[in-house]
C-alpha positions in Angstrom: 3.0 20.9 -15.9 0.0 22.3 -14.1 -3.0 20.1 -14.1 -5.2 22.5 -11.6 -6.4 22.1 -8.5 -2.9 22.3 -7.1 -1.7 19.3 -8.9 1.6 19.2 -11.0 2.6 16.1 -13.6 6.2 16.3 -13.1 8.6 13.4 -14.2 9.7 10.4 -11.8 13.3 11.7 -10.0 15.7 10.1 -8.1 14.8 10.2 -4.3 11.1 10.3 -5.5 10.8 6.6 -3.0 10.0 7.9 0.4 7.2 9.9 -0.5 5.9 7.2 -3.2 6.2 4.7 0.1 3.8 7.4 1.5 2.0 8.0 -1.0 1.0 4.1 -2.1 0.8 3.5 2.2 -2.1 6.3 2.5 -4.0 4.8 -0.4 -3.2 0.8 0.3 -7.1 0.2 0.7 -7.8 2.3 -2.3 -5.8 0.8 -4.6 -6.0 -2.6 -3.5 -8.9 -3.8 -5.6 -7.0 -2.6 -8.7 -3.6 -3.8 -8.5 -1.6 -6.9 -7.8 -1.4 -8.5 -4.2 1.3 -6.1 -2.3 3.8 -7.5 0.1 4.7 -5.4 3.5 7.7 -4.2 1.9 6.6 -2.9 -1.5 5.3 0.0 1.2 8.8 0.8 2.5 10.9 3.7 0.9 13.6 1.2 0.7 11.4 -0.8 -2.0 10.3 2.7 -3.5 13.4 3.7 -4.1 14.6 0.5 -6.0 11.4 0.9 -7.8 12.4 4.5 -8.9 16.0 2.9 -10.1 14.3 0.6 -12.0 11.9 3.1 -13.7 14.7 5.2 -14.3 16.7 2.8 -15.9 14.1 2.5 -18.0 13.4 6.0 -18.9 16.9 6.0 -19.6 17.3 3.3 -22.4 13.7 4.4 -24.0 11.8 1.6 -22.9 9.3 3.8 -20.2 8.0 7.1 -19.4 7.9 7.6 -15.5 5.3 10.3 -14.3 4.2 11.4 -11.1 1.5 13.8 -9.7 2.2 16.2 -6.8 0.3 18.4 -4.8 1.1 22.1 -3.3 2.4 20.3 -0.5 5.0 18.4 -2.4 2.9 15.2 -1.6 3.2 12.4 -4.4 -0.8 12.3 -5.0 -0.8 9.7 -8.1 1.6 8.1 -10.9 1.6 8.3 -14.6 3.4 5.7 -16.6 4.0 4.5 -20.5 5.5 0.5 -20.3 6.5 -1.6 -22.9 7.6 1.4 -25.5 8.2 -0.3 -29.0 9.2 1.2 -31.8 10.4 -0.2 -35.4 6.5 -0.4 -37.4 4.7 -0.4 -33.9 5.8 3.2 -32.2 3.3 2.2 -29.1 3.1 1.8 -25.4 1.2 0.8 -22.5 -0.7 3.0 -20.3 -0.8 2.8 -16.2 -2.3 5.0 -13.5 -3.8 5.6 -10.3 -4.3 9.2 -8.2 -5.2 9.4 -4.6 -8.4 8.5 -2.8 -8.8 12.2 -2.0 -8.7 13.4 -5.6 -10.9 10.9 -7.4 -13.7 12.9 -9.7 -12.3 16.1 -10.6 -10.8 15.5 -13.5 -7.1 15.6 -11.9 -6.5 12.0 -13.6 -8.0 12.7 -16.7 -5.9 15.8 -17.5 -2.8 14.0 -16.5 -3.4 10.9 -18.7 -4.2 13.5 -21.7 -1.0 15.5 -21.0 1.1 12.3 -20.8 -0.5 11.4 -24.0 0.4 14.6 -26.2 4.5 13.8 -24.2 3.8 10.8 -25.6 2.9 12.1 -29.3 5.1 14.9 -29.5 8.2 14.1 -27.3 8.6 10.4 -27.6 6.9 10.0 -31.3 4.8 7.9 -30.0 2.0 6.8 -32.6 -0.5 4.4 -30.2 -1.1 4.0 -26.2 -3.2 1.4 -24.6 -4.8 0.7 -21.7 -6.4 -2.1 -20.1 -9.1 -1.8 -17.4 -10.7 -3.9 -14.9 -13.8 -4.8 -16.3 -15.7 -3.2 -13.1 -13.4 0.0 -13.2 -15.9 2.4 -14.9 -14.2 5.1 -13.1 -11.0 4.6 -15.3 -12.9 3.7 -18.1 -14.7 7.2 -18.0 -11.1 9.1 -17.6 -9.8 6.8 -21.1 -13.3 7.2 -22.8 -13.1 11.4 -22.0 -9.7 12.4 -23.6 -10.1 10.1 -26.8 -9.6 6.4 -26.1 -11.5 3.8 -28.0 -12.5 0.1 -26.9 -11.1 -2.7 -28.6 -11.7 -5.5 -27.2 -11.9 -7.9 -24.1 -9.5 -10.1 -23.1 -9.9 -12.8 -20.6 -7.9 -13.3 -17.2 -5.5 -10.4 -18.6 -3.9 -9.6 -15.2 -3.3 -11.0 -11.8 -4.9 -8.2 -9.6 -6.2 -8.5 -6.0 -4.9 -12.0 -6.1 -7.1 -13.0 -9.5 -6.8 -13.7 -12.9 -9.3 -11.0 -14.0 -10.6 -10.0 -17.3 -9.9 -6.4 -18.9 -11.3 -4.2 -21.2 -8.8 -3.0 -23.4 -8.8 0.7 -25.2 -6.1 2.0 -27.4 -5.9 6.3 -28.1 -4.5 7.3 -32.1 -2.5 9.7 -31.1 -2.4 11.8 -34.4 -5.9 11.7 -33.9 -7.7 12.2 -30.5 -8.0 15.3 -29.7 -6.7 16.6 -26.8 -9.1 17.5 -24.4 -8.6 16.4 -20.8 -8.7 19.6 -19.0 
């Protein structure tokens, strides 16, 4: 799917680990304020690619949704992924994301997350995502806030990121009713 500015949201594939090593390797000091503490060897492709057999595993038996963004270049530039997919009375899942240092404020990430979400609605029958921010993270706040999602609370030492309990805002997106408007 063509997000513009040369971007495509394609799914996660098989083989998709060397260029994720890449990928997460070129934006270590980038994402490093948002996400756990990463060992050496989370940066290898060997790592990457066990990752990718995990995610697909996942894909496979319903439980994920496994995105990632890629450039003209066929560069991995930034990852899209639903967790935690429930069904029975819930039909919800969790939103995660990040997009490379050099792409940050054009509106790359916010037309991926709004494409994932009408996947989400219309392929998967999804009724709910969430998402959960660093309290600091206006940036990814602004991308949730643009394409429909709604706060809904604040919840105390949520994740272990950087090394830290840390608090989180937390925003949820109807799906039958947001609009879709991330482009």
């Amino acid at each position: 799917m063509d997000l513009g500015d040369g971007i495509l949201l394609r799914p996660l594939l098989p083989g998709d680990g060397a260029e994720l090593a890449a990928a997460y390797t070129r934006n270590r000091a980038h994402l490093a304020p948002w996400e756990p503490l990463r060992t050496a060897e989370f940066f290898t492709t060997a790592r990457q690619d066990e990752f990718v057999r995990e995610s697909l595993r996942g894909v496979h038996e319903g439980r994920t949704a496994a995105y990632v963004l890629e450039d003209a270049d066929d560069r991995i530039v930034g990852r899209v992924n639903l967790s935690d997919i429930v069904r029975g009375a819930f039909w919800s899942a969790h939103l995660g994301y990040w997009i490379d240092k050099d792409l940050t404020g054009r509106g790359v990430m916010r037309a991926a997350v709004s494409a994932v979400c009408a996947l989400a609605r219309d392929d998967l029958g999804l009724h709910r995502v969430q998402a959960a921010t660093l309290v600091n993270n206006e940036a990814s706040q602004r991308v949730l806030r643009a394409i429909g999602f709604t706060e809904i609370g604040h919840a105390a030492r949520y994740l272990r990121i950087a090394g830290e309990w840390q608090d989180h805002l937390l925003f949820q997106r109807i799906l039958e009713d947001a609009p879709d408007s991330g482009s």
